[in-house]
GUKOL-675233 format. One record per atom (N, C-alpha, C, O): x, y, z. Coordinates in steps of 0.02 Angstrom, whole numbers, padded with zeros to 5 digits, always signed. Atoms other than C-alpha are relative to their C-alpha. Example, Ala and Ser with C-alpha at 12.3 -4.5 7.8 and 13.67 -1.06 7.14 Angstrom:
% residues 2
+00045-00059+00000/+00615-00225+00390/+00045+00060+00000/+00097+00059+00033/-00042-00059-00003/+00684-00053+00357/-00039+00055+00037/-00014+00110+00045/
***
This chain:
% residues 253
-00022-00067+00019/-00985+00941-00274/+00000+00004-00077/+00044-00013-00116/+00001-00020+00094/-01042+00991-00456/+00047+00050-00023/+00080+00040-00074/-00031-00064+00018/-00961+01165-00458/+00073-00014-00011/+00106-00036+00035/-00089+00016+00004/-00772+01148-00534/+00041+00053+00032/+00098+00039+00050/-00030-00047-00018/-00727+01313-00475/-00006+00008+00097/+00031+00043+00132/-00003+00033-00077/-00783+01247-00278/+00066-00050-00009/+00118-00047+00023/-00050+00068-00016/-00679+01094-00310/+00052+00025-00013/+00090+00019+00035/-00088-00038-00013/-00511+01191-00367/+00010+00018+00046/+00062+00001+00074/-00027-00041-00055/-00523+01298-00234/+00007-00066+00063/+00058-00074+00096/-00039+00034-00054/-00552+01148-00109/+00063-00037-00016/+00114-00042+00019/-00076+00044+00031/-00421+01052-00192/+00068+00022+00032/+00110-00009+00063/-00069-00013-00014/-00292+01177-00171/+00007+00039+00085/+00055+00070+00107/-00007-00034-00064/-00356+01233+00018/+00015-00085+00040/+00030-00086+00099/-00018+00057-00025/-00328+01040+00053/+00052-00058-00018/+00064-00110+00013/-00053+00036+00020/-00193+00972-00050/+00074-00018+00043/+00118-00061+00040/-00080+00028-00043/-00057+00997+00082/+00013-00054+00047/+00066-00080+00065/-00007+00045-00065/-00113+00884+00215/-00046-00073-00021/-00064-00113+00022/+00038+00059+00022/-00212+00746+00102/+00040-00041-00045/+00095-00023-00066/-00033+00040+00049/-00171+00599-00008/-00031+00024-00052/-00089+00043-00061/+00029+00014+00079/-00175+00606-00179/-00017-00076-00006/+00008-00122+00025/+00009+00061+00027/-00256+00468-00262/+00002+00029-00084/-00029+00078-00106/-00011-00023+00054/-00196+00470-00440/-00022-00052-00054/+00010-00101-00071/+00003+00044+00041/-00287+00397-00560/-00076-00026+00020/-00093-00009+00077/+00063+00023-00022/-00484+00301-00562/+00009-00067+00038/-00037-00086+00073/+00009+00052-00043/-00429+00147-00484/+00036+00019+00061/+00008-00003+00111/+00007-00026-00079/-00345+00228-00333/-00064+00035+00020/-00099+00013+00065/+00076-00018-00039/-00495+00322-00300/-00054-00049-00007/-00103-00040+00030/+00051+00053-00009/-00602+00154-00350/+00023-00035+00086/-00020-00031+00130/-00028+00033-00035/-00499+00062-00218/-00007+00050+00071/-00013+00019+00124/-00016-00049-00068/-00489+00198-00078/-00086+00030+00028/-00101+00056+00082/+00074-00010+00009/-00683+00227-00106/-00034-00074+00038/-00064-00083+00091/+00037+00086-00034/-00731+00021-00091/+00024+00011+00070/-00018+00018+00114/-00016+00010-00071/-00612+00026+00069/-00006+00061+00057/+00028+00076+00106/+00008-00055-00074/-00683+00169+00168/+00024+00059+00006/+00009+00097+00052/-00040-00080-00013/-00567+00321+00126/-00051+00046-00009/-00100+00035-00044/+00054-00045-00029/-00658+00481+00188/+00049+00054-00090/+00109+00068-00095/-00016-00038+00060/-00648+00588-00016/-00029+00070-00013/-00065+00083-00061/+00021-00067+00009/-00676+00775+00016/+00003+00040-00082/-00017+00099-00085/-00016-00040+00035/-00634+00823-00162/+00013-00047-00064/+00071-00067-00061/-00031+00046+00041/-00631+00699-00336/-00010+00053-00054/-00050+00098-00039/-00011-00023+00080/-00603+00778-00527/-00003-00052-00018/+00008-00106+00010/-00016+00031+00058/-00614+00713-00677/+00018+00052-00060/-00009+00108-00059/+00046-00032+00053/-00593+00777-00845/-00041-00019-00049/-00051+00013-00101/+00072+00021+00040/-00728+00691-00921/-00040-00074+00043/-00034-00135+00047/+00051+00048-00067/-00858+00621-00788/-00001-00055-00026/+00019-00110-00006/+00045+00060+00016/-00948+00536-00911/+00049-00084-00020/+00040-00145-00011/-00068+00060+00027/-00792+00426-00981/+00016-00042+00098/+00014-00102+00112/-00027+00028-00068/-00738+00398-00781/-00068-00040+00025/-00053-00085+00064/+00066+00024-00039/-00938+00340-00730/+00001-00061-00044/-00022-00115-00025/+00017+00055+00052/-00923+00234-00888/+00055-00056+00022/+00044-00117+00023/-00045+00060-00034/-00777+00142-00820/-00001-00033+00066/+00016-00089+00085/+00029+00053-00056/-00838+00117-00661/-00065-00038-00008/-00089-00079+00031/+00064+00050+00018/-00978+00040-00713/+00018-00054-00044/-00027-00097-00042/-00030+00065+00041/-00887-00092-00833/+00052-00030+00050/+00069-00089+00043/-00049+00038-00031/-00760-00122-00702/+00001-00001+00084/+00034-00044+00113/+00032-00014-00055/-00829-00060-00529/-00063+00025+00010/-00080+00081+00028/+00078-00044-00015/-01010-00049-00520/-00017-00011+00078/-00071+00008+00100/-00007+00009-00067/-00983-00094-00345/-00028+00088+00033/-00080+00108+00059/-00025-00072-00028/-00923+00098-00302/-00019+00043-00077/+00019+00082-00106/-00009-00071+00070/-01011+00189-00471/-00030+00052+00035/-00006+00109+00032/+00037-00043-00018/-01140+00269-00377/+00019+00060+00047/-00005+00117+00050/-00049-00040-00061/-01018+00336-00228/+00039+00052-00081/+00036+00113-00086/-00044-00042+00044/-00914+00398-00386/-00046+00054-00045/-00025+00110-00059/+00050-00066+00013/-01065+00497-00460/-00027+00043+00035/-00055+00093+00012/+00001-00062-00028/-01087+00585-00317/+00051+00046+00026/+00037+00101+00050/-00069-00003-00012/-00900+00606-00286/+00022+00061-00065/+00031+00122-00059/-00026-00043+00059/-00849+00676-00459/-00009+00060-00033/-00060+00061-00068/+00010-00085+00032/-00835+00872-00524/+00048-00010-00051/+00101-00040-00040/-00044+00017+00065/-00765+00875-00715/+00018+00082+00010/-00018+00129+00026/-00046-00066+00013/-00646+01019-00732/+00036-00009-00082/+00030-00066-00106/-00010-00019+00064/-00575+01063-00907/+00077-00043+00012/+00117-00039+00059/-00087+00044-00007/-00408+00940-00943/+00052+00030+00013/+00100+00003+00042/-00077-00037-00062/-00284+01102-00899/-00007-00011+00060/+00038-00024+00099/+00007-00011-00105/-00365+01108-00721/+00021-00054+00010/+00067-00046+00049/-00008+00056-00031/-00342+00937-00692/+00078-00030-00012/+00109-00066+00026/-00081+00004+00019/-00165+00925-00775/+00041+00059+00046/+00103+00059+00042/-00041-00045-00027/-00118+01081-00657/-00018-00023+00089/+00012+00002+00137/-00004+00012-00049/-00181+00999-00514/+00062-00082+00033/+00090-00099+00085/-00040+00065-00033/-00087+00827-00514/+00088-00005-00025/+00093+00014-00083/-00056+00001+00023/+00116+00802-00535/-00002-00022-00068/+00025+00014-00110/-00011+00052+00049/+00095+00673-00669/-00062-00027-00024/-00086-00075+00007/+00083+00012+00027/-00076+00655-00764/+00000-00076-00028/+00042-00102-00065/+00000+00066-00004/-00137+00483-00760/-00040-00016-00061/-00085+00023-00077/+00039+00005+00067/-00204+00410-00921/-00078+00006+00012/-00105+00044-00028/+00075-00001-00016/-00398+00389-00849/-00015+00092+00022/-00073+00114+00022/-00004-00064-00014/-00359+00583-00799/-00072+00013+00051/-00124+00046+00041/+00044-00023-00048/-00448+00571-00634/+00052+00004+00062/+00112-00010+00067/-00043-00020-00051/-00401+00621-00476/-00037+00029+00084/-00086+00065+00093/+00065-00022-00058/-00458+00641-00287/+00057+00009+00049/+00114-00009+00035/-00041-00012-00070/-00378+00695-00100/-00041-00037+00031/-00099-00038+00012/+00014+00041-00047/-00415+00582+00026/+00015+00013+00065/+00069+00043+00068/-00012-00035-00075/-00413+00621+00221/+00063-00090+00011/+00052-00147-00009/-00042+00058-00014/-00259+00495+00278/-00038-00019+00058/-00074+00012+00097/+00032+00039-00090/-00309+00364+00420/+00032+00035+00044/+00075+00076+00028/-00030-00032-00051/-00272+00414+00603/+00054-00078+00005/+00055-00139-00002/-00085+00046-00017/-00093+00349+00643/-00021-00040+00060/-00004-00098+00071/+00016+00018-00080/-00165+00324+00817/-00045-00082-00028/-00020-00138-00024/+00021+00039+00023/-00279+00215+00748/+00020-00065-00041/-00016-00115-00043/-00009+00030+00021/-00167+00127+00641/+00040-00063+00044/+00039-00125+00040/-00045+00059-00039/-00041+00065+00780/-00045-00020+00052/-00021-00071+00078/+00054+00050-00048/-00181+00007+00899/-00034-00067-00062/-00035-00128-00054/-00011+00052+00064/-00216-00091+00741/+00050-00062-00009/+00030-00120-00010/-00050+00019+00013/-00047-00152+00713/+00002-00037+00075/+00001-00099+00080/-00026+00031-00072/-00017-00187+00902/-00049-00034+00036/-00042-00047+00096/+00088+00057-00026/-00211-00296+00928/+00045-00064-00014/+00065-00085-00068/+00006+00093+00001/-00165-00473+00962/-00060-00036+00031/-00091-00003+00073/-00036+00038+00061/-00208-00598+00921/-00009+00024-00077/-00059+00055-00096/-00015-00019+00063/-00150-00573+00739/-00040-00075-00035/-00030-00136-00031/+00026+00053+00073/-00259-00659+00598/+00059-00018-00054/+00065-00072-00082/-00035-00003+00061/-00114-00608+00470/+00066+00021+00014/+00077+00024+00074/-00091-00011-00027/+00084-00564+00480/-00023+00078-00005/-00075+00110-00015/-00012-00086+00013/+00149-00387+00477/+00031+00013-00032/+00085+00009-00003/-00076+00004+00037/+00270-00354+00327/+00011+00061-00013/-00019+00106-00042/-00056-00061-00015/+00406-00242+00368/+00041+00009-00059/+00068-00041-00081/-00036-00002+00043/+00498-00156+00228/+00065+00042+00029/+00059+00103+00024/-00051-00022-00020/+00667-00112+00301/+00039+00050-00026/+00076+00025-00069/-00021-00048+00039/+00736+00044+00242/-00008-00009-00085/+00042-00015-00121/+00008+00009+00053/+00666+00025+00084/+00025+00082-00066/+00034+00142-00052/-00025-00074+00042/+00718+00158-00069/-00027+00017-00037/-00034+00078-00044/+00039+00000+00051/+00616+00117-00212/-00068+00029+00008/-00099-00008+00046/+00055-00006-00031/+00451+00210-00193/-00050-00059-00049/-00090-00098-00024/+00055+00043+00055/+00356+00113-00348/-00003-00068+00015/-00052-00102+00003/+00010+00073-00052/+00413-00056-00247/-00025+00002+00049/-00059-00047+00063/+00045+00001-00041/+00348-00004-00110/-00092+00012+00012/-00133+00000+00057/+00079+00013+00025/+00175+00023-00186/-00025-00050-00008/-00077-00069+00019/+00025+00053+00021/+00176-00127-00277/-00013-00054+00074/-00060-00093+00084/+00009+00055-00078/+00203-00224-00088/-00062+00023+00044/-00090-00020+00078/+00062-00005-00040/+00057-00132-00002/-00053-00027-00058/-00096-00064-00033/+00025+00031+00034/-00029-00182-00159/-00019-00091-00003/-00070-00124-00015/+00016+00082-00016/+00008-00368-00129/-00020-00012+00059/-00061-00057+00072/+00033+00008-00089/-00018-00349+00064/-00059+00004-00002/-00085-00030+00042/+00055-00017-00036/-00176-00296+00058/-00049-00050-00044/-00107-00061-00027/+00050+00073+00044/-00244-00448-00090/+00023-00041+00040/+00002-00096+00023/-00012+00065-00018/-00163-00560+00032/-00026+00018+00072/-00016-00028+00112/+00033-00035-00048/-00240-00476+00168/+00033+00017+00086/+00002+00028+00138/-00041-00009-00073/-00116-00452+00317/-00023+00067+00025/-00065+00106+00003/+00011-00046-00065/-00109-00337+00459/+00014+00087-00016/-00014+00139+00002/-00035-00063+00031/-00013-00200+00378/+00064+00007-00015/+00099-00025+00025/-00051-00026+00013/+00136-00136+00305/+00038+00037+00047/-00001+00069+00083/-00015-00033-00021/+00258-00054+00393/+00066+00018-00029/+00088-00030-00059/-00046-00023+00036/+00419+00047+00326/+00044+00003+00052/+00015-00009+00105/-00042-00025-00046/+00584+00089+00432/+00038+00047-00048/+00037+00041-00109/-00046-00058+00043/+00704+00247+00379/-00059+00033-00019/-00116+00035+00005/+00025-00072+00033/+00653+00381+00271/-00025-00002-00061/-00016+00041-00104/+00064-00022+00065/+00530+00346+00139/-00050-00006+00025/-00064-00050+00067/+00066-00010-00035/+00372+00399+00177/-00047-00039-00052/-00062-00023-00110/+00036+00060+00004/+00273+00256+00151/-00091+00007-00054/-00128-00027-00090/+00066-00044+00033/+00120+00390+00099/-00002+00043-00066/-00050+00065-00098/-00031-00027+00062/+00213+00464-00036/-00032-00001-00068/-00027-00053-00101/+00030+00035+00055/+00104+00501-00195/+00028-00051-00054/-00013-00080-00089/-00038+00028+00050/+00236+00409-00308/-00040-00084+00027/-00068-00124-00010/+00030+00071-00053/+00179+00246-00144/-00050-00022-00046/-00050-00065-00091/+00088+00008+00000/-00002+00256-00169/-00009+00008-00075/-00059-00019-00098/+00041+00015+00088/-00013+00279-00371/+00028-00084-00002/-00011-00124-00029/-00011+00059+00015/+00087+00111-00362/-00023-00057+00037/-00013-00115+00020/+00056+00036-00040/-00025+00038-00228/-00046+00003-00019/-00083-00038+00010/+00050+00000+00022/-00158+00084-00326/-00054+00023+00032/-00110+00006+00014/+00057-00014-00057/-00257+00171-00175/-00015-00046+00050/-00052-00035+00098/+00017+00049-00057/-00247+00005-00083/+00022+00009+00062/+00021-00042+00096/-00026-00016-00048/-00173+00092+00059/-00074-00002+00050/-00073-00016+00110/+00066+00014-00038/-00361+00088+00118/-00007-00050+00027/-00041-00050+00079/+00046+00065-00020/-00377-00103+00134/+00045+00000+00058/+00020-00042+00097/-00043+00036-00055/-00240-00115+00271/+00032+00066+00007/+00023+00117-00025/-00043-00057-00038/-00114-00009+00379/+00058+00009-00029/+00096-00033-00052/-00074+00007+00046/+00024+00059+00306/+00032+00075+00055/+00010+00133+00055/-00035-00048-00056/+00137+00157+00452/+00057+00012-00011/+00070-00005-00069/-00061+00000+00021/+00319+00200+00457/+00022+00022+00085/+00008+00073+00117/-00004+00003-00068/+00391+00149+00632/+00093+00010-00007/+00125+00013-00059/-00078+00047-00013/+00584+00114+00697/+00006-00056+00022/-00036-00084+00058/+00001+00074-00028/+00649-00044+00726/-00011+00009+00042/-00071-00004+00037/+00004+00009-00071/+00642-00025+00903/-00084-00015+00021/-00106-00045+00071/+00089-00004-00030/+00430-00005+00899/-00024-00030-00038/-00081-00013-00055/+00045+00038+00042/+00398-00143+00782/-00049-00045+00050/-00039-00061+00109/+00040+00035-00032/+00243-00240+00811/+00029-00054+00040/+00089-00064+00030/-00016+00036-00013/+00250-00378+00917/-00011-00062-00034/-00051-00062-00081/-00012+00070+00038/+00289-00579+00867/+00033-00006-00036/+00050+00043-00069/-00057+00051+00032/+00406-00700+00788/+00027+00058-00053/-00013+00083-00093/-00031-00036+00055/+00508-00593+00682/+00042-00043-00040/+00095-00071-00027/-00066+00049+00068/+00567-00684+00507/+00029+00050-00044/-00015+00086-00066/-00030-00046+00042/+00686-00572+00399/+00035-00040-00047/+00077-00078-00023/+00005+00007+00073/+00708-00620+00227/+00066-00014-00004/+00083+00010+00050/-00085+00008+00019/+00907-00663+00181/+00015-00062-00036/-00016-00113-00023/-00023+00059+00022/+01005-00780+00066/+00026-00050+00047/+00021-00108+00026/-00046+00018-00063/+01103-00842+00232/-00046-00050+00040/-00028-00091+00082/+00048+00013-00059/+00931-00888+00302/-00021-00087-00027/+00002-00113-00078/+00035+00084+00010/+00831-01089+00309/-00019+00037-00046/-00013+00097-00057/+00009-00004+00069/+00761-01124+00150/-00086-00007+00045/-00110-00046+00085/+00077+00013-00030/+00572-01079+00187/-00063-00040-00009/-00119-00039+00016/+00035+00077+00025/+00505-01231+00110/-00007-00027+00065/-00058-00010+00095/+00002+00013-00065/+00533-01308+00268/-00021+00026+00069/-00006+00003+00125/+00036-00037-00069/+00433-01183+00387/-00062+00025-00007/-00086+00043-00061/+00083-00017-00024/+00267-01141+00442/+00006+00071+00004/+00048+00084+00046/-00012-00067-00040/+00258-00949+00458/-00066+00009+00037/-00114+00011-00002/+00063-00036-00058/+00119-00899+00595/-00016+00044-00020/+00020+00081-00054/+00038-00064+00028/-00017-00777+00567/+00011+00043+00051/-00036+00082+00055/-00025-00031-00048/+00058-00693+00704/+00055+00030-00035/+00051+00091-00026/-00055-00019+00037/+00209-00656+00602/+00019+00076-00016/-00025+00120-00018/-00035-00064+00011/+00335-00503+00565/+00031-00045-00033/+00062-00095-00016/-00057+00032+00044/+00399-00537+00396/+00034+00068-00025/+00005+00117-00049/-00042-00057+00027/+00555-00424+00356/+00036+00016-00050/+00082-00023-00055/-00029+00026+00055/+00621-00384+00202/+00045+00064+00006/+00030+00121+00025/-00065-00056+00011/+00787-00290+00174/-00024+00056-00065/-00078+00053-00095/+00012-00040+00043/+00803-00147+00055/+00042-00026-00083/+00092-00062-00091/-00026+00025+00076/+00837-00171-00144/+00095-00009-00023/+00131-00043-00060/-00099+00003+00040/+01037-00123-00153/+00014-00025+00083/+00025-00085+00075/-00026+00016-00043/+01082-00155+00032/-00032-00055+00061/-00006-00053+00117/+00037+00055-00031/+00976-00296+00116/-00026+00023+00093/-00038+00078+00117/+00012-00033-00083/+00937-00293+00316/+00039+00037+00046/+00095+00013+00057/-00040-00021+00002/+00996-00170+00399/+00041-00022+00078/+00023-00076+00101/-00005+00062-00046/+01094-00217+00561/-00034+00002+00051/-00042-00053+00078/+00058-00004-00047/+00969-00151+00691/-00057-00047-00028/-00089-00064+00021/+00030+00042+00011/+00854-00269+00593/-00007-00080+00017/-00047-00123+00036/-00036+00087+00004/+00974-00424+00578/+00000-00017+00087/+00001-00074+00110/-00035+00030-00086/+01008-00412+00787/-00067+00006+00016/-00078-00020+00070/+00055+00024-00036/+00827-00401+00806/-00056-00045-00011/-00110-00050+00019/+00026+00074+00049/+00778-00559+00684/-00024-00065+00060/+00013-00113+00071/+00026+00085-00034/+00701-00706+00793/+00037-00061-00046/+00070-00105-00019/-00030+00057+00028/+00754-00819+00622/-00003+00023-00088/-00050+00038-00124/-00008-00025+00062/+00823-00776+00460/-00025-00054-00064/+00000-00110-00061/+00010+00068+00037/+00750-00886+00312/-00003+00039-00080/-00017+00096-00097/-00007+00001+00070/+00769-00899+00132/-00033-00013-00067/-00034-00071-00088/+00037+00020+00088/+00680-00897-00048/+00039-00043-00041/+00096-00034-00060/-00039+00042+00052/+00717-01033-00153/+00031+00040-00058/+00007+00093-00078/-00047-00060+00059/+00846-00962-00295/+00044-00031-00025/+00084-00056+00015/-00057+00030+00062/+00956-01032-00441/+00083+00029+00020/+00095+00090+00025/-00067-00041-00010/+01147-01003-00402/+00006+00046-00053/-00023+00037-00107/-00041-00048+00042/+01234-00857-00485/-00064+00059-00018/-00063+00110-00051/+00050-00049+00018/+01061-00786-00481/-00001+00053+00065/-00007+00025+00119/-00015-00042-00062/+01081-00616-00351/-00048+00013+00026/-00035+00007+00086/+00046+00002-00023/+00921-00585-00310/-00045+00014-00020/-00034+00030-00078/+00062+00002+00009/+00715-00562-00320/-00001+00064-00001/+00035+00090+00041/+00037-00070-00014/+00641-00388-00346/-00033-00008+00068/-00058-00064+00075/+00051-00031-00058/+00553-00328-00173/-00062-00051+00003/-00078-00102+00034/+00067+00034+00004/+00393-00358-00234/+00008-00081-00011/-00022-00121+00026/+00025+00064+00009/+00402-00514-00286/+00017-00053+00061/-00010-00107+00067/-00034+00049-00052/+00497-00594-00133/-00030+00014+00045/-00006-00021+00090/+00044-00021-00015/+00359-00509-00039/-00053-00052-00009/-00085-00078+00037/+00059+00018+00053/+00240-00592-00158/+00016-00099+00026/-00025-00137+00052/-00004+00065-00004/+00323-00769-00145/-00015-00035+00077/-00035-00092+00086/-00036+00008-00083/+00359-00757+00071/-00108-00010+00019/-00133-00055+00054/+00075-00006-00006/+00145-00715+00067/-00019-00062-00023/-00042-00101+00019/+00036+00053+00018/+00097-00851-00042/+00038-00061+00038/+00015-00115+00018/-00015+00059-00029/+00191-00977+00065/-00044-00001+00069/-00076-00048+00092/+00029-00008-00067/+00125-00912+00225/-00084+00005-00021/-00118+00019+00028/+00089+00000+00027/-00070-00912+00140/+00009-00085-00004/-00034-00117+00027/+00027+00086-00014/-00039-01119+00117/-00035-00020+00055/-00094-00038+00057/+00025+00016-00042/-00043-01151+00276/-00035+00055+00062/-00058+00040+00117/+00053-00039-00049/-00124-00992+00357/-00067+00023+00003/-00116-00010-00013/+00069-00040-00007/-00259-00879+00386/-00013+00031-00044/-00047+00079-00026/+00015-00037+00056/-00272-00811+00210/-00054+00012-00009/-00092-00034+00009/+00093+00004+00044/-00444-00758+00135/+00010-00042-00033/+00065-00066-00048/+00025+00039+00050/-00526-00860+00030/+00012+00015-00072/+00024+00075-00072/-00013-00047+00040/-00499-00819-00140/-00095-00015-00039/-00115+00020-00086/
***
């Protein structure tokens, strides 16, 4: 789509029911992994073609036929929060249907990590962000943040493509071993986690919640310095993955 005055108009006849991707590396990332992109801006092509080509020449060519430059108001009146690369695209979301036949295929190559009423949306980006370099099954949320949320996906970086990212209740989590994250829990030095795995992690101010805790298989623990209260999200995310990549089914790097 060359025409800028086509692409506003689809923009704003499809903005209600699409993702934003905010920014050139969500739309690099959502592009490599398959997202269907009815609609990308820039305001200055040539600057956005020039960076995928120094940093994704993988996906430049998809992005030169992808990209319509609109004048820097249009593109500042189309997105909440103008991203320094000042690009910007809608994305058709995956089918849900699709995602939990996904989620619910055994056997599992990779865990499932559950973010338990989580609150933070910019932590919850950064964790589909690590899920999907460490390559698991998918994300899944409980409660009321929507998991799809543009605030999610600018801090996922568009990686919501490489993997599933759903928002279930406890009651319809995937199946297998459920481990939930707690100070209370074994020290996980001492365990194997299965690529079968449901790893659960509580939320930032209030931890698991108790429909979580009563439906835990085995609570286990991150190594941690006394008097120290606890890990950011992401990173205890980040640490629970790289233990379970020793001895699992990780990619290669």
């Amino acid at each position: 789509m060359n025409d800028p005055v086509a692409a506003v108009s689809a923009w704003h006849r499809l903005a209600g029911g699409a993702v934003l991707l905010d920014g050139f590396h969500a739309l690099k990332h959502a592009v490599r992994f398959g997202a269907e992109v009815p609609v990308a801006v820039a305001a200055d092509r040539r600057a956005a073609l020039a960076l995928a080509q120094e940093l994704a020449p993988d996906v430049r060519d998809a992005l030169d036929a992808l990209l319509t430059e609109v004048p820097h108001a249009t593109y500042t009146s189309l997105v909440p929060r103008p991203h320094p690369t000042a690009v910007a695209a809608l994305a058709v979301r995956p089918s849900r249907e699709a995602g939990l036949r996904a989620l619910a295929h055994t056997p599992r190559s990779a865990p499932v990590v559950v973010l338990d009423e989580p609150r933070n949306l910019g932590n919850a980006g950064a964790v589909i962000r690590l899920a999907a370099g460490f390559g698991v099954t998918g994300v899944v949320t409980t409660g009321t943040l929507d998991p799809w949320h543009p605030t999610v996906v600018r801090g996922g970086a568009g990686l919501h493509f490489a993997t599933v990212v759903e928002r279930l209740s406890v009651q319809t989590l995937p199946g297998g071993p459920l481990f939930a994250l707690d100070p209370e829990g074994e020290d996980i030095r001492g365990l194997k986690l299965p690529d079968d795995a449901v790893l659960a992690f509580g939320s930032e101010r209030s931890g698991l919640s108790a429909a979580l805790r009563e439906r835990t298989d085995q609570l286990v623990a991150l190594p941690m310095r006394p008097q120290v209260s606890s890990y950011n999200l992401a990173t205890s995310v980040a640490m629970t993955l790289y233990h379970w990549s020793l001895t699992g089914g990780a990619p290669a790097a």
